[in-house]
C-alpha positions as CSV (number, residue, x, y, z in Angstrom):
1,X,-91.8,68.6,40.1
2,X,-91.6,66.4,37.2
3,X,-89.0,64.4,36.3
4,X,-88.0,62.6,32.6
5,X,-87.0,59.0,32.9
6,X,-84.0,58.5,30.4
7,X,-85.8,57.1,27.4
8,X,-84.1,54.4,26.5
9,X,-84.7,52.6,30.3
10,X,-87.3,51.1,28.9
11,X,-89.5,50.3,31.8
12,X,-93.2,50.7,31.7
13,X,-93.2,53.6,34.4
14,X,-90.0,55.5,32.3
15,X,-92.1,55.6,29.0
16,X,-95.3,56.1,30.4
17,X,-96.9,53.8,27.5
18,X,-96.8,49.9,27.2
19,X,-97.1,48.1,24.5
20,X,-98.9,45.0,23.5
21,X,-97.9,42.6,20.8
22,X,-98.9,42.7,17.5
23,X,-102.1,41.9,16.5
24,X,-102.9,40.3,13.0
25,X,-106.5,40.4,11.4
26,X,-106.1,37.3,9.3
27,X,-108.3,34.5,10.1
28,X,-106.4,31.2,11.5
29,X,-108.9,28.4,11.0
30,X,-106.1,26.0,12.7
31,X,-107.0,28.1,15.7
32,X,-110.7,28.7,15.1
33,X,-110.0,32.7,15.9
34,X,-112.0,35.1,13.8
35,X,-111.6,39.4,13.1
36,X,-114.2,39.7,16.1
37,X,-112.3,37.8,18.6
38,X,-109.4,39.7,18.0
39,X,-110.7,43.0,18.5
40,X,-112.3,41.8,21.8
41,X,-109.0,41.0,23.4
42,X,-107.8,44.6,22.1
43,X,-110.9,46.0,24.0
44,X,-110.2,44.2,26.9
45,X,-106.1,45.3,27.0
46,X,-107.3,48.7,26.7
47,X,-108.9,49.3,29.3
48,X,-106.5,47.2,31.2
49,X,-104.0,49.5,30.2
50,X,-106.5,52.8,31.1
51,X,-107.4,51.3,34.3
52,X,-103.4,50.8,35.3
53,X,-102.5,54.4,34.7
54,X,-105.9,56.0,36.3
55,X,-104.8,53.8,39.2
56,X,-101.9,55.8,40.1
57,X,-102.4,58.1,42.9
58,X,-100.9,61.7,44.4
59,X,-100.6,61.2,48.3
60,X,-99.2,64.3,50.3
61,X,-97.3,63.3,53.2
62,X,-96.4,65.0,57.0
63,X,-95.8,62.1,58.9
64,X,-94.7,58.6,59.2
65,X,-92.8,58.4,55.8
66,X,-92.1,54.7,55.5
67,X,-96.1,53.7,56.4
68,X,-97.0,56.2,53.4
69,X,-94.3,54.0,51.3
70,X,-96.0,50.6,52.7
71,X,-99.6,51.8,52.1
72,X,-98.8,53.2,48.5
73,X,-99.3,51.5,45.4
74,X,-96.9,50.6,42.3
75,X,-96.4,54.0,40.4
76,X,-98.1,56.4,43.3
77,X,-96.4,60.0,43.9
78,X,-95.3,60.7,47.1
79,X,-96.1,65.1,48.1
80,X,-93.9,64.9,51.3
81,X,-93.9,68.1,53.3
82,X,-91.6,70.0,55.3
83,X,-90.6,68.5,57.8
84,X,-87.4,65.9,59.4
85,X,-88.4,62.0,58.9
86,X,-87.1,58.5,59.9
87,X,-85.0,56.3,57.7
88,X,-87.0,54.9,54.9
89,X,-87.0,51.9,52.7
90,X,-88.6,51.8,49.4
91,X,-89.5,48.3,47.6
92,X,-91.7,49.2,44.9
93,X,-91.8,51.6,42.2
94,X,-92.7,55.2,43.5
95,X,-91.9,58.7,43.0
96,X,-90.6,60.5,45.9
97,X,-90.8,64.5,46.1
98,X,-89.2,66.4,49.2
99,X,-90.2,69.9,50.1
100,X,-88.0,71.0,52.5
101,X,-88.1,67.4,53.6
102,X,-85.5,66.3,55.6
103,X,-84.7,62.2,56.0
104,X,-81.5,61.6,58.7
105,X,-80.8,57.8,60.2
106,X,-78.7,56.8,63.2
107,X,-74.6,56.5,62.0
108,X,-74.8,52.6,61.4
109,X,-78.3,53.2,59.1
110,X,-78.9,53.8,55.6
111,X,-81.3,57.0,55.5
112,X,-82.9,56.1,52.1
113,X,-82.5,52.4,50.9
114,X,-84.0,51.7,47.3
115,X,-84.4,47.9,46.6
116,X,-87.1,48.3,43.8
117,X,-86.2,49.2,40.2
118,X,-88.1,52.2,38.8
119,X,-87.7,54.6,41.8
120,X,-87.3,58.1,42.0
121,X,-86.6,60.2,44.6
122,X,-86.1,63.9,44.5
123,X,-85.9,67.5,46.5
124,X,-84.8,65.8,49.9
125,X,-82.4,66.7,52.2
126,X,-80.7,63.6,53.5
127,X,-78.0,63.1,56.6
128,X,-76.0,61.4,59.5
129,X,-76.5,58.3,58.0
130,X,-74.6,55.4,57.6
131,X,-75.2,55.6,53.7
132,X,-77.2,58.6,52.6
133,X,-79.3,57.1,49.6
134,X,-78.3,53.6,48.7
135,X,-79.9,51.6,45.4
136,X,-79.3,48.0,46.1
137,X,-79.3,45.7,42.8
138,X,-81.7,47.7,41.2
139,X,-82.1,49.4,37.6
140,X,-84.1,52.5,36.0
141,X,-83.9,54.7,39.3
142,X,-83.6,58.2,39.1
143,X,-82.1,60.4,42.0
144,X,-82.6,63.8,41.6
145,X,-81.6,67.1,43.3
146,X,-81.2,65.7,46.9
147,X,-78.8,67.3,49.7
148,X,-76.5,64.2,50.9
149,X,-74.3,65.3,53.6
150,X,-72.7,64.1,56.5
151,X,-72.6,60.5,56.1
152,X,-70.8,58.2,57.5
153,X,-70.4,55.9,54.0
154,X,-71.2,57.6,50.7
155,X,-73.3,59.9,50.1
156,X,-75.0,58.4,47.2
157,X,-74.0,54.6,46.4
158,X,-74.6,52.6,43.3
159,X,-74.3,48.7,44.2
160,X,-74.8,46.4,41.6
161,X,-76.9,48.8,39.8
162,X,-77.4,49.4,36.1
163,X,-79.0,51.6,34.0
164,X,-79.9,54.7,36.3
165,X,-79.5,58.9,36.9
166,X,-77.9,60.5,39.2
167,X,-77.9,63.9,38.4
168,X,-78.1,67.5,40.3
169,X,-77.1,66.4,43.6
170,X,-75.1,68.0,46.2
171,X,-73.4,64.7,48.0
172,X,-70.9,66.5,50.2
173,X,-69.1,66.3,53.8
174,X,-69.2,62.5,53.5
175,X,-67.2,60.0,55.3
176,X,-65.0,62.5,57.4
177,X,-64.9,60.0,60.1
178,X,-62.4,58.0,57.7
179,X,-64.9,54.8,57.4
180,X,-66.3,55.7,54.1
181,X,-64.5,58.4,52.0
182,X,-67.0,59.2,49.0
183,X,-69.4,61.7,47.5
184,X,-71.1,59.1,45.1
185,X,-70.2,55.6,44.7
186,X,-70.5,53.0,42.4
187,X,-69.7,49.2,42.8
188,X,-69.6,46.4,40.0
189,X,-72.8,49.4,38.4
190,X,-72.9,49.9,34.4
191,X,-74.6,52.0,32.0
192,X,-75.7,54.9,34.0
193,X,-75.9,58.3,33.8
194,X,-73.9,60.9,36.9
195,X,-74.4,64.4,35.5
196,X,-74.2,67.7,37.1
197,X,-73.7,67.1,40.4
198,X,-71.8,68.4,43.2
199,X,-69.3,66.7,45.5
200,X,-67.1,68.6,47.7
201,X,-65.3,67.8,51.0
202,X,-65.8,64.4,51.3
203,X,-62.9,62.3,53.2
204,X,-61.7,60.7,50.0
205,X,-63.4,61.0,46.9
206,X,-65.6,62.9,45.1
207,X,-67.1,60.3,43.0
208,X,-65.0,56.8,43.3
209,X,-65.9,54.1,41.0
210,X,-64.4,50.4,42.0
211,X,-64.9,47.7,40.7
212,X,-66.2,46.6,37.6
213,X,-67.6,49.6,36.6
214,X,-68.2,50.1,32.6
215,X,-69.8,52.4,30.4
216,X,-71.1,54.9,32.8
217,X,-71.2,58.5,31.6
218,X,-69.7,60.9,33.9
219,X,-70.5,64.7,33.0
220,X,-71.1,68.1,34.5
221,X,-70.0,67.2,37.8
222,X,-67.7,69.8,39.9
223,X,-65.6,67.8,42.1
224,X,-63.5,70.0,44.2
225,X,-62.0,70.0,47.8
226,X,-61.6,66.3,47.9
227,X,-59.0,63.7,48.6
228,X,-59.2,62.7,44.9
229,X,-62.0,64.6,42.6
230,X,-63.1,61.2,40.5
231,X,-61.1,58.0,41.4
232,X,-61.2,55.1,39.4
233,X,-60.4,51.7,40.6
234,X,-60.3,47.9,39.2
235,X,-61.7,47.2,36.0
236,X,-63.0,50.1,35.2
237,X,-63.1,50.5,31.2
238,X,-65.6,52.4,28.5
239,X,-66.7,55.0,30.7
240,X,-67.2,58.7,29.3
241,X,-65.6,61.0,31.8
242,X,-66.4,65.0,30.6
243,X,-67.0,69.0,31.2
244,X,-66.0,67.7,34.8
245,X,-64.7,70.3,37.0
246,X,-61.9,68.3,38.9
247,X,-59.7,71.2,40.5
248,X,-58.3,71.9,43.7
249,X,-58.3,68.8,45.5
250,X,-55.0,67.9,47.9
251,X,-54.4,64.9,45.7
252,X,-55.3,64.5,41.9
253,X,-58.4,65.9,40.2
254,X,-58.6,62.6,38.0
255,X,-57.2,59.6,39.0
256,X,-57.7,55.9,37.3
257,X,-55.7,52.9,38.6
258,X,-55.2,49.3,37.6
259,X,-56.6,48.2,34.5
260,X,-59.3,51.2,33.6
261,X,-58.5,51.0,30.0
262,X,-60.4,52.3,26.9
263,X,-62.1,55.4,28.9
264,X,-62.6,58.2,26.9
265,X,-61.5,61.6,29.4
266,X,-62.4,64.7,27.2
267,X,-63.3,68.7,28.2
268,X,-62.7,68.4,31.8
269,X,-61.1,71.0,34.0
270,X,-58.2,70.0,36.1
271,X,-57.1,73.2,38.0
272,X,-54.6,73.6,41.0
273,X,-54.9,70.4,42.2
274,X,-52.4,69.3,45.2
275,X,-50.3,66.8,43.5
276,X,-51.7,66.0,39.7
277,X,-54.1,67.2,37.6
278,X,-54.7,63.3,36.1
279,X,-52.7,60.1,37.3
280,X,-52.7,56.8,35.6
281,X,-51.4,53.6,37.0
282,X,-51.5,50.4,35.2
283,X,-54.0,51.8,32.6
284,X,-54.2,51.8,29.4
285,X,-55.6,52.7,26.2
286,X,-57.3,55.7,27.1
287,X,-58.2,58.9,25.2
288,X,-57.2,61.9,26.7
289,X,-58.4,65.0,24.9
290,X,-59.3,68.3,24.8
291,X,-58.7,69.3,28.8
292,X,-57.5,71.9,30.5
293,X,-54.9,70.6,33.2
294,X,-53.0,73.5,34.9
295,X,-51.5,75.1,37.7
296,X,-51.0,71.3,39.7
297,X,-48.6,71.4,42.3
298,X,-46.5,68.5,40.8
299,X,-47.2,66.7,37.7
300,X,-50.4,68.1,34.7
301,X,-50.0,64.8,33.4
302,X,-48.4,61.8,35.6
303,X,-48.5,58.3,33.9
304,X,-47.3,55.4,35.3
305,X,-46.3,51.4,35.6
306,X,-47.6,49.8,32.3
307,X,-50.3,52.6,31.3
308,X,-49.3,52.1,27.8
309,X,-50.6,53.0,24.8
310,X,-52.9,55.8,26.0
311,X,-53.6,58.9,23.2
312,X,-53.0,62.5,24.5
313,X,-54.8,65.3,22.2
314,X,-56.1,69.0,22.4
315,X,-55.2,69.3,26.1
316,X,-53.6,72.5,27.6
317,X,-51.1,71.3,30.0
318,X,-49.3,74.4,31.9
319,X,-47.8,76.3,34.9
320,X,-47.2,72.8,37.2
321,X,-43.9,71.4,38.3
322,X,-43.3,68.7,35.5
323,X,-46.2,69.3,32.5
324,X,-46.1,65.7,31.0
325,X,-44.4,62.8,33.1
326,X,-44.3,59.1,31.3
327,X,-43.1,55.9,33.2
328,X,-44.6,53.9,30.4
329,X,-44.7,53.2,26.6
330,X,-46.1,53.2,23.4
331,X,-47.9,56.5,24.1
332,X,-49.4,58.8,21.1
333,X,-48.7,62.6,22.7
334,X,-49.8,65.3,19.7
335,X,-51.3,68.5,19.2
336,X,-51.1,69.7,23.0
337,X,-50.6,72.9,24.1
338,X,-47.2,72.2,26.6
339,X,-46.8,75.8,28.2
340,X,-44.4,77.4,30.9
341,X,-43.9,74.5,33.3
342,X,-40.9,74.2,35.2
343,X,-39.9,70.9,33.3
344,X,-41.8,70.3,30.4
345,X,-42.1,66.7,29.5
346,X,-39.9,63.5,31.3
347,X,-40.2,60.6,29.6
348,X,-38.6,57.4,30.9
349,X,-40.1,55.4,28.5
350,X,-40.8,55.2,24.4
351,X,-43.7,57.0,23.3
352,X,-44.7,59.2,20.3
353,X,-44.7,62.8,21.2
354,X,-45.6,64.1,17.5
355,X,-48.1,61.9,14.8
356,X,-47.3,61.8,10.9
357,X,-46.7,64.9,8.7
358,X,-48.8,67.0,8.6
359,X,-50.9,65.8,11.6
360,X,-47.5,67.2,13.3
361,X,-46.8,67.6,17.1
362,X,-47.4,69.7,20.1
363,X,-46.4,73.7,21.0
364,X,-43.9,74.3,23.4
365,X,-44.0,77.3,24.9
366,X,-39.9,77.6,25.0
367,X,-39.3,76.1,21.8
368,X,-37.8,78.8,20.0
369,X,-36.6,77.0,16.5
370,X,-37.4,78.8,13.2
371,X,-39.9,77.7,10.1
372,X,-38.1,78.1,7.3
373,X,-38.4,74.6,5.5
374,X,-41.1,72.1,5.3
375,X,-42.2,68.6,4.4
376,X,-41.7,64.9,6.7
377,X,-37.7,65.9,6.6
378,X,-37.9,69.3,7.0
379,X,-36.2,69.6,3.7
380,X,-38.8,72.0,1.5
381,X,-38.0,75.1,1.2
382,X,-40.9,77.2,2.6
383,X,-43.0,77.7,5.7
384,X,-45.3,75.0,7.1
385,X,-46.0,76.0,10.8
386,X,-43.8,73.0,12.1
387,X,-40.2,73.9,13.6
388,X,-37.6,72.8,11.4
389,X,-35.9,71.3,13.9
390,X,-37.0,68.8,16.7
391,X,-37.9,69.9,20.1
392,X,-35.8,67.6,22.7
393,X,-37.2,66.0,25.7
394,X,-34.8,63.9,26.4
395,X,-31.4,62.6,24.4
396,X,-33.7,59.5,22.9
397,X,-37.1,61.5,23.3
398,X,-38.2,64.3,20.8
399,X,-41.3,65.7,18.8
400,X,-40.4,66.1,15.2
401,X,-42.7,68.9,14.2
402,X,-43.0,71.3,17.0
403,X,-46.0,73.5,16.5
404,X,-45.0,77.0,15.9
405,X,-47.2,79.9,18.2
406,X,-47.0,82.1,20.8
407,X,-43.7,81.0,22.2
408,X,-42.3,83.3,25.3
409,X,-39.2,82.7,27.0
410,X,-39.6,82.1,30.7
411,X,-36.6,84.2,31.4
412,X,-34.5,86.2,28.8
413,X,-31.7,88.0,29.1
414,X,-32.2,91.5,27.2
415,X,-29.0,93.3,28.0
416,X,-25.9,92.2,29.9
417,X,-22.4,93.7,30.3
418,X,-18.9,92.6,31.8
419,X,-16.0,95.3,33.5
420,X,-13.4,95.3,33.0
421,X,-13.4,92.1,30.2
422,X,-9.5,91.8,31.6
423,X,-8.9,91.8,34.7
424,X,-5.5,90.9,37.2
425,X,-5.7,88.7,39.6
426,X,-7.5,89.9,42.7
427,X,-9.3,92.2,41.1
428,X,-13.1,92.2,40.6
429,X,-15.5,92.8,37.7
430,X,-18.7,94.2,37.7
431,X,-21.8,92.3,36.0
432,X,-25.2,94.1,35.0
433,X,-27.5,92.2,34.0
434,X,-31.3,93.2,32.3
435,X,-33.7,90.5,32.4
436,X,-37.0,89.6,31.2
437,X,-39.4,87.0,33.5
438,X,-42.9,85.6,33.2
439,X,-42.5,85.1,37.2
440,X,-40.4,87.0,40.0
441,X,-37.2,85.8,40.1
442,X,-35.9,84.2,43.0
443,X,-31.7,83.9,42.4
444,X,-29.1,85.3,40.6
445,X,-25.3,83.6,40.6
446,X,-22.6,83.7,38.3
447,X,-19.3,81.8,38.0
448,X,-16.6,81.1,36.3
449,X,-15.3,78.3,34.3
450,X,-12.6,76.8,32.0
451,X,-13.1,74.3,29.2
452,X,-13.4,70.9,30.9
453,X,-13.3,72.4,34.0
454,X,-15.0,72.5,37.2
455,X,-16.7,76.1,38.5
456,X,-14.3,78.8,40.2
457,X,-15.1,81.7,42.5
458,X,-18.9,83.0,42.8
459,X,-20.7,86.4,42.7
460,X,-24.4,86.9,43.4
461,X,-26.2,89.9,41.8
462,X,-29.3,91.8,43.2
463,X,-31.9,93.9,42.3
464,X,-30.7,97.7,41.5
465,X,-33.2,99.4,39.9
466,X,-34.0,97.8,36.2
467,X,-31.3,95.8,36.0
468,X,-29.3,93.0,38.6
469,X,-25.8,93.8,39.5
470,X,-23.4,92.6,41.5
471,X,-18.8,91.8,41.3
472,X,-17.2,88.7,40.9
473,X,-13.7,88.4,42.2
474,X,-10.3,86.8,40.5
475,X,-8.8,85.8,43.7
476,X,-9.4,82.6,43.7
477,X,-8.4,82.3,39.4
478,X,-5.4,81.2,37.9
479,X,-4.2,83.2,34.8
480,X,-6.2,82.0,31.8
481,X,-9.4,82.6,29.7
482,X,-12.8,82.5,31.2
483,X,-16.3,82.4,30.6
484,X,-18.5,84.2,33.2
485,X,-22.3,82.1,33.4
486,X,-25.4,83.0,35.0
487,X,-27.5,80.8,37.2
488,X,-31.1,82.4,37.8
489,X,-34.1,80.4,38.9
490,X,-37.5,82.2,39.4
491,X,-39.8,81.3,42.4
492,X,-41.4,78.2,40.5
493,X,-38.5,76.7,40.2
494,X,-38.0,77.4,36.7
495,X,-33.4,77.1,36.1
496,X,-31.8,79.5,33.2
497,X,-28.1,79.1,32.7
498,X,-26.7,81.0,30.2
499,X,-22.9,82.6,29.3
500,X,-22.6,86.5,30.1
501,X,-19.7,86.7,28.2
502,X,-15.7,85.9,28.5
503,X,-12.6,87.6,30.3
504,X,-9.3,87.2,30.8
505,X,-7.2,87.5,34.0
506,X,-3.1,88.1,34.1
507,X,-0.9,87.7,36.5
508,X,-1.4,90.5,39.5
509,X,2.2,91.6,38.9
């Protein structure tokens, strides 16, 4: 198998070429070096340079791993066959190649242990170890297509380790005995590359970063069935977190915490995920764009404690509990598509949920304004595709220019009727009701109420063929006016209260 060093790790074994300096042909009498002399060292480089790369050798291996690794030289490519091997420990540049090689250590061992920069290892099976692969202060390593699983600490760790890839792995069923936690790890590591690979079922995390961890690219990865899908921890700013798969684990798919600032998170997938679909905590200045965050139990979007000033575009957030919660401030919250959860937005903060006209502001799926009228007020006549007037979150919280679109009522009411609309006390009145619902409904009620008073007497209706039906009784009313209102909640949780109609009740004789 061959594998492509990233090229710009720009280590003599990644390039395959190295280069010498530059060479004038002037003559330097200072220096008494002529054209000829030149041109001899040249020579002489040359075949340095020929006699390095012919040096490097294919060994097959079928036993005693780690003697092969002490007997090999800088460079040489390791053939190791089928086959289940000790605990190994690599200190020098060398390419590793499993197949159907299998590398297990006891629980308090490392099973592979790189402490040489300009490794690579691939095509292994590795378990029960303490660690499964572990690069130790080490850069230009490449770790490629292995089976980690079963590991007491991470699967794959990164300590104090810049510049590598990780990518294809399958680092899963790690740290189940609740020492170590993670999938993949990385520790006070920068500037590398953990693309397309797999993490599932570990005790904690998918892939945890803490701390110190910057400017790491984070792509391709499908993260499910963990604690947390990708946790970030500490001081952990400029990474590029996307097309992750971060769904269905029993916490959040994403989760960054305490001062991972100026990440950019963009075209991940954050599906049915326990609790949230991304948390942040004390962490800031962030770009959030472009993913698709539904179906989480609890919260799409959940930010918290002094993660300010974070910008939240392009996402799809739908179908959790509460779509968009803020604890914090001075967050930019535009073009997002905000559909059918049960609360849409809370904001306990001050943030900006809509940029300048015309950039405008998000679509909410129960915003059902009109678009008569355009311009920053509102004020033109004519059409712009902006509501003209603002969608509320809250009494201090709104978006100015609601996006227009494919709005659908959660529940409707299509038809409803009151008999009789005048009643004597004692007497009962029938309700039919015909509803519309994106979700089974759960509970119908209806009561009655005065202005600026409190709720009288209760009726429940029920299913009866297309409609819900059921009587509220007078007995407990006074002679007056009334207005009858419906409570309804569908099985998401989702609350309509709306007025039926009015009636009057007299006096029973």
């Amino acid at each position: 198998m061959s594998l492509k060093m990233k090229p710009s790790l720009t280590h003599p074994s990644a390039t395959g070429k190295c280069h010498a300096p530059a060479l004038s042909n002037a003559y330097h009498p200072s220096r008494g070096i002529g054209r000829s002399t030149i041109w001899a060292v040249s020579l002489i480089y040359s075949f340095m340079l020929i006699a390095s790369l012919a040096s490097a050798a294919s060994i097959t291996v079928s036993s005693d791993l780690q003697a092969a690794i002490n007997a090999a030289q800088p460079g040489d490519t390791l053939l190791v066959a089928p086959g289940t091997y000790e605990k190994i420990s690599i200190g020098k540049s060398l390419n590793l190649i499993g197949n159907g090689a299998v590398i297990q250590a006891g629980e308090r061992d490392a099973c592979v242990n790189i402490e040489a920069s300009d490794v690579s290892i691939s095509g292994f099976l590795v378990r029960n170890g303490f660690y499964g692969i572990k690069l130790n202060n080490v850069r230009g390593c490449t770790v490629a297509n292995n089976t980690v699983i079963r590991c007491t600490q991470p699967g794959i760790a990164l300590l104090f380790s810049d510049g590598n890839i990780i990518q294809g792995n399958n680092a899963s069923f790690n740290g189940l005995g609740g020492e170590g936690w993670y999938g993949i790890y990385l520790s006070n590591s920068n500037d590398n590359l953990i693309l397309d690979n797999v993490a599932y079922g570990n005790g904690a995390y998918g892939i945890n970063l803490f701390p110190s961890c910057s400017n790491n690219t984070i792509r391709g990865n499908v993260l499910q069935g963990n604690m947390y899908g990708l946790y970030m921890f500490t001081d952990c700013s400029n990474n590029i977190i996307e097309y992750n798969d971060l769904s269905r684990n029993t916490n959040s798919g994403l989760d960054l915490r305490f001062d991972c600032t100026d990440n950019l998170i963009r075209n991940n997938s954050m599906i049915e995920n326990v609790v949230a679909g991304l948390t942040l905590l004390d962490s800031g200045y962030n770009s959030i764009s472009g993913n698709l965050i539904e179906a989480n139990g609890r919260y799409g979007l959940q930010i918290q404690s002094n993660s300010n000033g974070n910008t939240i575009i392009d996402n799809t957030i739908s179908d959790s509990q509460t779509g968009i919660f803020l604890d914090s401030s001075q967050n930019l919250i535009y073009r997002n598509k905000i559909s059918y959860n049960v609360i849409q937005a809370e904001d306990r903060g001050e943030n900006s949920w809509n940029a300048s006209y015309p950039l405008g502001g998000n679509l909410w799926s129960d915003y059902h304004g009109s678009d008569d009228y355009q311009g920053p007020e509102q004020n033109v006549l004519g059409a712009d595709g902006f509501g003209d007037l603002p969608y509320e979150i809250d009494s201090s919280s709104l978006d100015r220019y609601p996006i227009m679109g494919d709005q659908v009522r959660q529940i409707s009411i299509i038809d409803k009727a009151l008999n009789p609309t005048q009643a004597r006390v004692g007497d009962d009145i029938k309700v039919t009701v015909r509803m519309e619902a994106l979700y089974d409904l759960n509970q119908l009620t209806v009561r009655a109420y005065q202005s600026g008073e409190e709720a009288k007497g209760y009726g429940r209706l029920v299913a009866s063929g297309d409609a819900y039906q059921g009587s509220f009784s007078t007995a407990l009313l006074d002679p007056g006016e009334y207005d009858l209102v419906l409570r309804v909640n569908d099985v998401r949780g989702f609350e309509l209260e709306e007025t039926l109609g009015s009636f009057s009740v007299t006096p029973r004789s």
